[in-house]
N, C-alpha and C positions, 0 to 999 in steps of 0.2 A: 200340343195345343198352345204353350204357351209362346214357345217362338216361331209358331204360326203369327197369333196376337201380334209380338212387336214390330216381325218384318213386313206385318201388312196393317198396321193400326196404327204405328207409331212412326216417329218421324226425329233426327237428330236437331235439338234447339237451337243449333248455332247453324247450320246451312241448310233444313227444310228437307234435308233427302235421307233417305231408306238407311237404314241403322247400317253400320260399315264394322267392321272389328276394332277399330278404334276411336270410337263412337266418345261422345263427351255427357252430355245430358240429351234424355229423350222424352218428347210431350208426343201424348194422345195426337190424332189426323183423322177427324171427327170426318171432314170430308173429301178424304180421297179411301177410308175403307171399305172393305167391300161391303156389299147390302143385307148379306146374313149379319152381318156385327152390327151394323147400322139398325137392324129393326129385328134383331135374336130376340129380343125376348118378346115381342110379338109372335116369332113365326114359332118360338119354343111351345110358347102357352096356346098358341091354337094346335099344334100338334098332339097336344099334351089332351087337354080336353076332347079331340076326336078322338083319340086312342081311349080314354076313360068310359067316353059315350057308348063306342062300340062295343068296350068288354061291357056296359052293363044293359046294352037291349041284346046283346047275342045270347041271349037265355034256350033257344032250342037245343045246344049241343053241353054235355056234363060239363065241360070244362072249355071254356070261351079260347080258340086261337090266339087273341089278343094276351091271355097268362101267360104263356109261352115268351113273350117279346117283354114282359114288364117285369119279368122275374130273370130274365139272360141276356140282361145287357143293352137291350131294348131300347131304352129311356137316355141311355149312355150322348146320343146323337140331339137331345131335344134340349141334357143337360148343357152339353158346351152351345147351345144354340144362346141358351139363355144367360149362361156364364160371359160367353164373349159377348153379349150386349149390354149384359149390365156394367162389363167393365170397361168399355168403351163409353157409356153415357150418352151415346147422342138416340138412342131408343126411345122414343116416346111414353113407354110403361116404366122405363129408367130415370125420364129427370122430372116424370107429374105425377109418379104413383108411390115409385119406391124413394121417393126422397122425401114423402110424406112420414111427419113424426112419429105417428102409429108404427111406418111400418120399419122406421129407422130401430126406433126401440126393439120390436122382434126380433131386428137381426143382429143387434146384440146380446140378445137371451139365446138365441139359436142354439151357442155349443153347450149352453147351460142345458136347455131343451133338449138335447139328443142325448146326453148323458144321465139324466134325471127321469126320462120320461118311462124307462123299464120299471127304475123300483119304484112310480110313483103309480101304474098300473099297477104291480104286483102288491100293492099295497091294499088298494081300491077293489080289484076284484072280486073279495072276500067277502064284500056289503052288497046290497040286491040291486042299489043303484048306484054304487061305486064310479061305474066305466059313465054313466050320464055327466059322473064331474070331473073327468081326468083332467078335461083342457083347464076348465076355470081353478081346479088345484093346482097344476103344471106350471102356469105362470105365474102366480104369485110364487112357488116355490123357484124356480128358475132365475124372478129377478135377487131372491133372497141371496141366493146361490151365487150370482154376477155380482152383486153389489159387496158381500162380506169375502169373496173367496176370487173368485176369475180376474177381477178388475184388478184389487191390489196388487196380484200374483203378479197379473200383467206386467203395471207399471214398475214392478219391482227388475222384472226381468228386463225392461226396459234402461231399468237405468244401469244396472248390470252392465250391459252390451255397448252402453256410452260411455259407460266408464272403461272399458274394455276385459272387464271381468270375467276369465272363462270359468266353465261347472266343471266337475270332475269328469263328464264324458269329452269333451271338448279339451283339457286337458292328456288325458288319454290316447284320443286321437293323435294329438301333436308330437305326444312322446312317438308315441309307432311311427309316425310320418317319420321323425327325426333318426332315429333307431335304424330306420330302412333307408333312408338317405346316407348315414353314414356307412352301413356296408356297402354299398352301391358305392361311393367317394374313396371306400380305402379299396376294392376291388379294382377299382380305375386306377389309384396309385401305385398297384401292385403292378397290374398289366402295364403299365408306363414306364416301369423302373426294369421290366422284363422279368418279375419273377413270375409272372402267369400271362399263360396266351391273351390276346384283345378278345378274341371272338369269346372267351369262355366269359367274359366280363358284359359281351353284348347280349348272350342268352340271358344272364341273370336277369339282365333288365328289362328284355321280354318278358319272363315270368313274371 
């Protein structure tokens, strides 16, 4: 999906044409992209609400066809419909609806929201009208959550990355990269000096 997105969305800043392997900086091509990116999140959310519609008047059969498709992947095709248009911007629900403050804020809260929102039911369940106030508790809890914990963490890890500071997994990595680069380096010195065949030095490095 995603380098679907650049080689048909994006465009190189200094000569206007189609991303090359040696590409320099690259800006959005608001129009020459195709009309699913152009207008996804229109054509996502009308999908989305006929699909909703239909599972909830298909009341004749135990369990509505439409479960089947919302629960196995289903949604999978409505989400990049909506994803590549939001991230393109020239959608019309893209630059008049979601860049509205209301809806800027929420999606800030989001990963606050999707983390918080289990134990904030599990919490509320146990009262008689508990689940009536998950949302209006959710979000105060959520911005609490973004404000005192996500946001700093962020900017911390931020600066981190500028300063070019790696974690101990990133560390790790590096050593193993290194570690395996130099048996592969002294294996080639060997096969080069003749004390080991070439070819046993080019399977290694298949493997």
């Amino acid at each position: 999906m995603a380098r679907v997105f650049i080689l048909r969305c994006m465009v190189d800043m200094e000569t206007g044409a189609a991303p090359t392997a040696d590409f320099g900086r690259l800006t959005l091509d608001t129009k020459s992209a195709p009309l699913a990116f152009r207008y996804g999140c229109i054509m996502g959310f009308t999908l989305w609400f006929a699909l909703v519609a239909c599972n909830q008047f298909v009341v004749s059969v135990h369990r509505a066809p439409t479960y089947y498709i919302l629960h196995n992947g289903g949604l999978l095709p409505l989400m990049i419909l909506i994803l590549g248009g939001g991230a393109l911007g020239a959608d019309p629900l893209a630059q008049h609806v979601f860049r509205w403050r209301p809806f800027m804020i929420l999606a800030r809260l989001s990963f606050s929201q999707y983390i918080l929102q289990g134990w904030v039911q599990e919490i509320l369940q146990h009262h008689t009208l508990g689940m009536y106030f998950a949302l209006p508790v959710l979000l105060p809890v959520a911005y609490i959550a973004q404000r005192v914990l996500e946001r700093p963490l962020s900017d911390w890890q931020r600066q981190r990355a500028r300063d070019g500071v790696l974690g101990w997994d990133e560390e790790l990595v590096a050593r193993v990269e290194d570690t395996l680069q130099h048996a592969l380096d002294s294996k080639a010195q060997k096969a080069l000096s003749g004390k080991e065949p070439l070819t046993d030095v080019a399977t290694t490095g298949r493997r």
